[in-house]
N, C-alpha and C positions, 0 to 999 in steps of 0.2 A: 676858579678852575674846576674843571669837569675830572670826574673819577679816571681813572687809566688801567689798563690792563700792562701788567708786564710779565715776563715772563725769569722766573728765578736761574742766576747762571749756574747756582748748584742742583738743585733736584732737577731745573725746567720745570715747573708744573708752573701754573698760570696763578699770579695774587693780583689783585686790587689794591692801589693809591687812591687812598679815597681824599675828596677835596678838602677834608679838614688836616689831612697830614701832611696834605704840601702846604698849606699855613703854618704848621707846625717845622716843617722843615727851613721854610725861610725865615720863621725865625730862629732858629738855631745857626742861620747861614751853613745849611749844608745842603747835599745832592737828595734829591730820594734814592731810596735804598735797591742793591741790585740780588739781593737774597733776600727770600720771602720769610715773612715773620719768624715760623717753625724753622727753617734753618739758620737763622740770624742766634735764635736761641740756642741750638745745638752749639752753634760757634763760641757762643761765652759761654757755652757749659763747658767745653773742651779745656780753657785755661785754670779751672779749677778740681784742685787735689782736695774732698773732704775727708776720704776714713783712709786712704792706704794709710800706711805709716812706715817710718822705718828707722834704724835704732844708724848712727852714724856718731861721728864727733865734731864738735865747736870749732869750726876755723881759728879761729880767736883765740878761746881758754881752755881748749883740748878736752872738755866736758866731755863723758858720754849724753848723747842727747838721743829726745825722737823728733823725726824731721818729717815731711814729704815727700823728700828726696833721698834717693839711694846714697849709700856711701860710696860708687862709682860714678855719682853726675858727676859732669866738669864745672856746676856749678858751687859758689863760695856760701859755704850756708853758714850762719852763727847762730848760736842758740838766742831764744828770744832775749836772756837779760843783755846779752853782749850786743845785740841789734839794737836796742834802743837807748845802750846807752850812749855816751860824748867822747867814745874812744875810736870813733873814727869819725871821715866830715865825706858827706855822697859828692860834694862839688870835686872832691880831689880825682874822681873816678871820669869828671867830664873833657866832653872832645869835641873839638871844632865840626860842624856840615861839611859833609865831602859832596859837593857838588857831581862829582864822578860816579858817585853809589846809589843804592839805593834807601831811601831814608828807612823804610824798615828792616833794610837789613843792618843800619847803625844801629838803629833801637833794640834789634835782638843783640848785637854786639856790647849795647853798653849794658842790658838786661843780666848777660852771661858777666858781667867782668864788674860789678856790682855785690855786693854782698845778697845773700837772702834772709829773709830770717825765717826759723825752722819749721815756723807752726804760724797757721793767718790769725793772731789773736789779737787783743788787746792785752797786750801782755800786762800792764802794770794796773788792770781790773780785778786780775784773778787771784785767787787767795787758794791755797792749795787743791789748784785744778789745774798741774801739768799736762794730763793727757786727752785736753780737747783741742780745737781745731774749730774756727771761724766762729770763736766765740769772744763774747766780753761781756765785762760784769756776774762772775760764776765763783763760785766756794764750795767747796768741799763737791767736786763735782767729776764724772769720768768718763771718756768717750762720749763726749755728746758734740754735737757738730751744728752750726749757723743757729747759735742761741746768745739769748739776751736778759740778763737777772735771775737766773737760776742757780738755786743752791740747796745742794745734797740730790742730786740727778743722775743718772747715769744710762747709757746707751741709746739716746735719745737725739732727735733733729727738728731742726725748724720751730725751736721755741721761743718765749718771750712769758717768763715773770715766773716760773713754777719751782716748786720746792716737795722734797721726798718723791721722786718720780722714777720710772726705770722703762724703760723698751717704747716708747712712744713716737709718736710723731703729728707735727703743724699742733702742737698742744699752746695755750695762755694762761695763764693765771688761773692755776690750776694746784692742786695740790695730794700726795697722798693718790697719785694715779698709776696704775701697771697699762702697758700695751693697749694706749688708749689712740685711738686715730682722729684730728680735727677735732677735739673736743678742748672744751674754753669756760672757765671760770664753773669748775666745779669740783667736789669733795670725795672723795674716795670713791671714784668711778674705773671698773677696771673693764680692759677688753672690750670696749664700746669705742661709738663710732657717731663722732658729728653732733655731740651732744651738747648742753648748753645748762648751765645754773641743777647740775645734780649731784646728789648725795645720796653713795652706798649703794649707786646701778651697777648692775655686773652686766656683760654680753646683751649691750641694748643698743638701738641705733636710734638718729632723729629724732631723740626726749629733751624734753622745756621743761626743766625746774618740778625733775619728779627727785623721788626719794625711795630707797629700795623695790626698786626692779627689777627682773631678772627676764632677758632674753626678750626684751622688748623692743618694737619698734612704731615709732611717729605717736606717742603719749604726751601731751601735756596735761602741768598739774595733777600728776598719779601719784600714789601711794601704793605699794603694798602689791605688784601686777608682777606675773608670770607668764611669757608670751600673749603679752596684752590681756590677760584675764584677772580678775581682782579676787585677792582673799582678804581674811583676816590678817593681823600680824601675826596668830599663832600657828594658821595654817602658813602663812609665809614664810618665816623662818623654819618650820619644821619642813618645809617641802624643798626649801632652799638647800638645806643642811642633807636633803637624800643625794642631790647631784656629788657629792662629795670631790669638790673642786678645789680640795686642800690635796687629794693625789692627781697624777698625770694622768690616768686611765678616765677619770672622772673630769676632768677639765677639759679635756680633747671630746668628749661625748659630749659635754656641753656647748660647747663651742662648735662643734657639729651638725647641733639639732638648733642654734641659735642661727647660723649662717641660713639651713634650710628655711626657718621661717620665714628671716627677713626676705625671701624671695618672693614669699606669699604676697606681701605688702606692697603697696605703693612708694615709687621713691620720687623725690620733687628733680625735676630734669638740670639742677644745677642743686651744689651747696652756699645757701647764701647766708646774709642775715645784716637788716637792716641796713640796706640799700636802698640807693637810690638812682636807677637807668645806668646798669650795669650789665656787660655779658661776660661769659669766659664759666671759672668754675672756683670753688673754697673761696668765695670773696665778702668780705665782711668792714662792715661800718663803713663803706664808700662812696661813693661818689662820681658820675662819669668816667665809668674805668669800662673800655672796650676792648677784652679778649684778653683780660687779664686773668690771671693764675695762682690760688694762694697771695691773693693780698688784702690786708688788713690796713685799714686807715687812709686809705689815698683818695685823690683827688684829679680828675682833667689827665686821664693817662690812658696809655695804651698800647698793648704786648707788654706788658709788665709781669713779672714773674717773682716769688718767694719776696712779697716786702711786705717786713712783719715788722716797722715800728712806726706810729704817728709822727708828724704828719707828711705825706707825698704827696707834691703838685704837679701838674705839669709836665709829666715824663713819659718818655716813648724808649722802649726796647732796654727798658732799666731789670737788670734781673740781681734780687738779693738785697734785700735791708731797708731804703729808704731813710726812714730818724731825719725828715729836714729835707728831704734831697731833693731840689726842684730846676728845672729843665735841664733835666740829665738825659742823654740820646746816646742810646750803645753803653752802656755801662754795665760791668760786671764787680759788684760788693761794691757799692759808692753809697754814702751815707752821712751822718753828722752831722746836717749843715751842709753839705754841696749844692755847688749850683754852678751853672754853665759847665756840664761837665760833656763833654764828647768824646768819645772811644774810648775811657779809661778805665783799670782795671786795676780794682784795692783803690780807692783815691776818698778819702775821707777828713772830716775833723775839719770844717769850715774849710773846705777849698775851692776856689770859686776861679772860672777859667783856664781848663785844665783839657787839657788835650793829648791822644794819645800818649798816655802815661799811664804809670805801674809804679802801687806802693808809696802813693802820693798825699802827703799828709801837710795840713795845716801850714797852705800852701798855694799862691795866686799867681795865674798868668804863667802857665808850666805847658811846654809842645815836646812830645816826645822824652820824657825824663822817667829816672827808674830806682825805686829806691831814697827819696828823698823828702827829707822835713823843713818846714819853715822856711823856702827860699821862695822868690817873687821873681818872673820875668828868666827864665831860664829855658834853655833850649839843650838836648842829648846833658842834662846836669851841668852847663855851663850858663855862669851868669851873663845875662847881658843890659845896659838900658834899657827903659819903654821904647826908646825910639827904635835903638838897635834891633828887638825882641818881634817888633811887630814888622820889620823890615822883612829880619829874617824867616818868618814864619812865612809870610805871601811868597817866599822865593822857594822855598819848601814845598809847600801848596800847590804853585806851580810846576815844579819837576816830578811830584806825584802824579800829577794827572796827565805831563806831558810825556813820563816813561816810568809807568803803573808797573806794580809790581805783579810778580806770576806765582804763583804757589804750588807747591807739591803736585796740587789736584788741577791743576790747570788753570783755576779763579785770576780774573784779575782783579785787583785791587789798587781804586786809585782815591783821592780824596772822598772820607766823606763814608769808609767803611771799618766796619772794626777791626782789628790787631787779626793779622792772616794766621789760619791755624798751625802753620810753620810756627811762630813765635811762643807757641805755648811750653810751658816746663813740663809737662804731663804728656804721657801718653796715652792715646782715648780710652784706653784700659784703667787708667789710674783716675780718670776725672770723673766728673760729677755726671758729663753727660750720657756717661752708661746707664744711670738711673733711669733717663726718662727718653733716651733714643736708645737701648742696645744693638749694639753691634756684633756679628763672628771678625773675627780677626781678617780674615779675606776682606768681607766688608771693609771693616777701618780702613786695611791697607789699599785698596781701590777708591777709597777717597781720598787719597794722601794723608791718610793721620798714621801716627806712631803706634807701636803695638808691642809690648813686652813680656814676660814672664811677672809673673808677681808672684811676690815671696809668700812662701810655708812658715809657719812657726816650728820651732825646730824641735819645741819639746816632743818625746812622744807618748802619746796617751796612756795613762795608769788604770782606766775607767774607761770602757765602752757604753757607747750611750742606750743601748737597753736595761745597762745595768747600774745606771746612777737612781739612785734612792727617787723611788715616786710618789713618799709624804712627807712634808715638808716636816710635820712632826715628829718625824723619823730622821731625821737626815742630820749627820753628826755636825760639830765643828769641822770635822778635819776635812769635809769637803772641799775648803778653801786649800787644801794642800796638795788635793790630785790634782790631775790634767785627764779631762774629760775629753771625750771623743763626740763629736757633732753626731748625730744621728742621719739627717741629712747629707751632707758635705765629706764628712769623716776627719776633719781637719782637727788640730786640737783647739780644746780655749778652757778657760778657767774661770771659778767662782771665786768674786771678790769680796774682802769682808761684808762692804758697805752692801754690798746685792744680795747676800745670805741674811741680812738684816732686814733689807726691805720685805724680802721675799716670806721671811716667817713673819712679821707685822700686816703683810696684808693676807698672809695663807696661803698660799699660792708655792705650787712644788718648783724646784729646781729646773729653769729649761732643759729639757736633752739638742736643742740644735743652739749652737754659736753665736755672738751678738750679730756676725754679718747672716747668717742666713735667717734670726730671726726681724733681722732690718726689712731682709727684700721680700720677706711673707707680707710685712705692714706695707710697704711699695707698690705690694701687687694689689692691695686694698686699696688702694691711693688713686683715683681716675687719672687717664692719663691728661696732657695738654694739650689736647685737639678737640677739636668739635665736629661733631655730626650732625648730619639731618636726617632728624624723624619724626614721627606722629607722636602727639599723644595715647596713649592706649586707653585712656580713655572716651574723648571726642573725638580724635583724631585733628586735633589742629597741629600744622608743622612746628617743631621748635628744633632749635640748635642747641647737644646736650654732648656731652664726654662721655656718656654713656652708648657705645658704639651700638649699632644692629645689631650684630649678632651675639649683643649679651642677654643674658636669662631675666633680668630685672624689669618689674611695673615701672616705667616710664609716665610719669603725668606732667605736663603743663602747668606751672600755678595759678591758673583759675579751679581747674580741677583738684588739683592736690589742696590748698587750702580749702575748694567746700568738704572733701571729705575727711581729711584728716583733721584742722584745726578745727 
C-alpha cells in the first residue's frame, strides 16, 4: 500500500498513514485511524484522573476514603480493599445488547452502574502507600503517581525502581534523589536533568557517570567540575559550600545561574540513550519505536507514550506502562502480559483479546465489559459461549459502523476508534491530559469535554510562604504541624514527616510552593510531545526535534553534538 494523506475530524489538520500502519492495521483487523496521532493521545489522556483527589466514603464499608471521584458523582466507588475483594461478582452487574441503542452508550451505562474502585492501583502490591494513584509495587511511599517498585518516595511521577526520592519525575533506578528530571540509575543526584550513572551532581544536565558536579552540562567521566570547569576536591567542596543551597535564597541563585548556563551549551536535538532507528523524544534501550514519547524498553511500535517497563512489542497508540503488552492498538494503562488488546482502558494481568473494555483483568475474549476479573467470552459483563461471543460481537460491529455514534463535539465514532470522550469519569480539568494539552475552560467546553471547579483544601494557612524557615538547619520539628501557604498559588499544603526527613538528609530547605505547583515547574521542564522542524545550529542539516523554534536553546543534530561534546 502507498502512504495516504488524511485529514483529522477533530483538529482537521492533515496526518499521514504510512504503508507500514496499514500492515499494522490489518493485522489487528481494524480501520485506519480517523484522528491524527496527537489527538488520538489527548483522547486517552482525557480518561485518566492522576493527582486530583478527593476525600468521599466506601460504598461498601462506609470507610472514609480518598477517591478520584467527588463525593457527588453518581458513580459507585469502593475503597480499594473492598474492590478487589469476593464480596461482590461484576457478572451480576451484566445486561443483554439492545439492538435499538447505541453500543456506547450501553458501555457508559454499565461503566456508571458498575462499582469503581477509589484509586488505579494495584492495590494488594502496596504496603503502606494509601495515598498514591496509578501505582504498584510501592512501601512506605506518598503522592506519587504511574510508578513501579518504589519505596520510601514521595511527590514523584513516571517512575520505575527508585528509593528515598522526593519531587522528581520519568526517574529509574535511582536512589537518594531530590527534583531530579529523566535522570536513571544514579546516586545522590539533585536538581539535575537527563543524567545517567552519577554520584553527588547537584544542578547539572546530560552527565555520563560523573561524580560531584555542580551546575554542569554534557560531561562525561568528570570529577570534581563547576560549570564544566575542574578543581581540586578542596577547592570543590569549599567553592560548593559558598553557594549555600542548604537556605532558599542560596538554592534559588543556584539554580538560577545553573539554568542560564545550560543555555550556553549544546543540547543533542532529542533525549535518547542506546537505541536503535528511533524517533520521537525521552526514549531509552529501544528499538524501531517511531514517534514515540518517554519509552523505555520497547520494541516495533508506534505513537506510544509513558511505557516504562520491559519488554513492549508491537504496539501502536499504546499510552502508559507496557510490562509484556504486545499488539495493543488504542490503549490506555494496558500492561502485564496483554496482548490483542483494542480500545481498552486499565486492561491488564495476562488479558489477551479484549476490546473496548474498562478495568479489565486476568481476563480473555472480553467486548465491551467494565470492571471485571477472570471471566472469558463475555460481552456488556455477560457471559456467553465461543460461539455465542463471536456471533454477537460481528453483529455489534456491524451496527457501530452502520449507526456510528456522535459525541458532544460532533465526532463520529464507528468501529475501530477509541472510547468517545463522552465516556470518560473525568472532566478535562481533572485528567492527565492537562498536563501535556492545556486547555481555558472555553476551550474544553468547545470541544465537548467537561469542565469543573476543583476543590481547595480547606485548612487555612498558619504560615505564609515568605515566612517559612529558609535553612533547613534551622527549621524546627513543629513544621510538620503548620499549614503553609504556597508562595506561587497561595493555596495551602503541608510538610510531611517523611519529607522533613529527606529534606534535612539531603540539605536542601523546605519548598515555599505546593507539591502541585512544584510538579508543573518540572512539567515545564519536560519537552513537550511534538516534533518540529529545524536546523541544526551547528551545520545546519534539517532534524525533527521537541525542541520548538522559538526556544532559546543550542539545538545540534547527533553527528554534531557527539563530535563535540562526547
Amino acid at each position: 500500500m502507498k502512504e495516504e494523506m488524511r485529514q483529522c475530524q477533530n483538529c482537521k489538520n492533515q496526518f499521514t498513514i504510512e504503508p507500514e500502519d496499514f500492515v499494522f492495521y490489518e493485522k489487528m483487523k481494524v480501520p485506519p485511524p480517523t484522528f491524527c496521532p496527537s489527538c488520538r493521545f489527548q483522547r486517552r489522556l482525557s480518561f485518566m484522573n492522576e493527582r486530583v483527589l478527593y476525600r468521599r466514603t466506601c460504598a461498601m464499608c462506609k470507610k472514609s476514603i480518598v477517591a478520584m471521584y467527588p463525593a457527588g458523582s453518581p458513580l459507585t466507588v469502593y475503597c480499594n480493599s473492598c474492590w478487589w475483594s469476593d464480596k461482590w461478582d461484576p457478572l451480576a452487574y451484566g445486561r443483554e445488547y439492545d439492538p435499538s441503542s447505541s453500543f456506547f452508550e450501553q458501555l457508559k451505562d454499565l461503566i456508571y452502574a458498575t462499582p469503581q474502585p477509589a484509586l488505579w492501583t494495584d492495590y494488594p502490591s502496596l504496603i503502606n502507600s494509601d495515598y498514591v494513584n496509578h501505582t504498584a509495587t510501592a512501601k512506605n511511599c506518598y503522592l506519587i503517581f504511574t510508578a513501579d517498585y518504589c519505596e520510601n518516595v514521595l511527590y514523584s511521577s513516571i517512575l520505575l525502581r527508585n528509593k528515598d526520592m522526593m519531587d522528581s519525575l520519568v526517574m529509574a533506578e535511582s536512589e537518594l534523589c531530590y527534583f531530579d528530571i529523566g535522570c536513571g540509575r544514579s546516586f545522590m543526584t539533585h536538581l539535575s536533568e537527563d543524567c545517567r550513572e552519577c554520584r553527588n551532581v547537584c544542578f547539572s544536565k546530560e552527565c555520563v557517570n560523573c561524580s560531584d558536579c555542580f551546575g554542569c552540562i554534557n560531561l562525561k567521566n568528570k570529577k570534581y567540575h563547576i560549570f564544566n570547569q575542574p578543581y581540586t576536591r578542596e577547592e570543590y567542596e569549599k567553592k560548593v559550600a559558598e553557594f549555600a543551597i542548604h537556605t532558599w535564597e542560596g538554592l534559588e541563585k543556584a539554580r538560577a545561574a545553573a539554568l542560564a548556563f545550560w543555555l550556553t551549551q549544546p543540547h543533542k536535538y532529542m533525549h535518547d540513550r542506546h537505541n536503535e532507528r528511533v524517533t520521537g523524544d525521552y526514549i531509552y534501550f529501544s528499538k524501531n519505536i517511531s514517534s514515540g514519547f518517554i519509552v523505555r524498553t520497547a520494541e516495533d511500535s508506534k505513537y506510544c507514550q509513558i511505557i516504562t517497563m520491559p519488554v513492549t512489542k508491537d504496539c501502536y497508540d499504546l499510552t502508559l506502562w507496557g510490562d509484556g503488552a504486545e499488539q495493543v492498538y488504542e490503549g490506555m494503562i494496558v500492561g502485564g502480559g496483554a496482548q490483542a488488546v483494542r480500545f481498552g482502558l486499565v486492561c491488564w494481568s495476562q488479558v489477551m483479546d479484549v476490546e473496548y473494555s474498562f478495568w479489565t483483568m486476568n481476563s480473555a475474549h472480553m467486548f465491551g465489559c467494565a470492571n471485571i476479573r477472570q471471566r472469558e467470552y463475555c460481552i456488556l459483563n455477560k457471559q456467553y459461549t465461543k460461539e455465542e461471543f463471536h456471533r454477537l460481537r460481528e453483529r455489534i460491529i456491524a451496527d457501530m459502523n452502520g449507526r456510528p455514534y456522535r459525541d458532544k463535539g460532533g465526532r463520529i465514532y464507528r468501529y475501530g476508534e477509541f472510547l468517545p470522550s463522552d465516556l470518560s469519569l473525568f472532566s478535562y480539568n481533572e485528567s492527565y491530559a492537562m498536563d501535556f494539552f492545556p486547555l481555558t475552560e472555553r476551550e474544553a467546553r468547545e470541544r465537548g469535554y467537561e469542565w469543573k471547579e476543583l476543590p481547595v483544601p480547606p485548612q487555612a494557612p498558619t504560615l505564609r510562604g515568605d515566612a517559612i524557615p529558609g535553612n533547613i538547619f534551622e527549621t524546627p520539628d513543629s513544621i510538620t504541624q503548620d499549614v503553609l501557604e504556597c508562595l506561587e498559588c497561595k493555596k495551602p499544603f503541608l510538610i510531611v514527616p517523611a519529607e522533613l526527613a529527606l529534606l534535612r538528609r539531603f540539605g536542601f530547605p523546605v519548598p515555599r510552593r505546593c507539591f502541585n505547583c512544584r510538579y508543573r515547574e518540572r512539567m515545564s521542564r519536560l519537552n513537550p510531545p511534538l516534533l518540529w522542524d529545524r536546523t541544526c545550529a551547528k551545520c545546519g542539516a534539517a532534524i525533527k526535534t521537541s525542541y520548538a523554534p522559538e526556544r532559546p536553546e543550542i539545538v545540534y543534530c547527533e553527528p554534531c553534538y557527539q563530535a563535540e561534546v562526547v
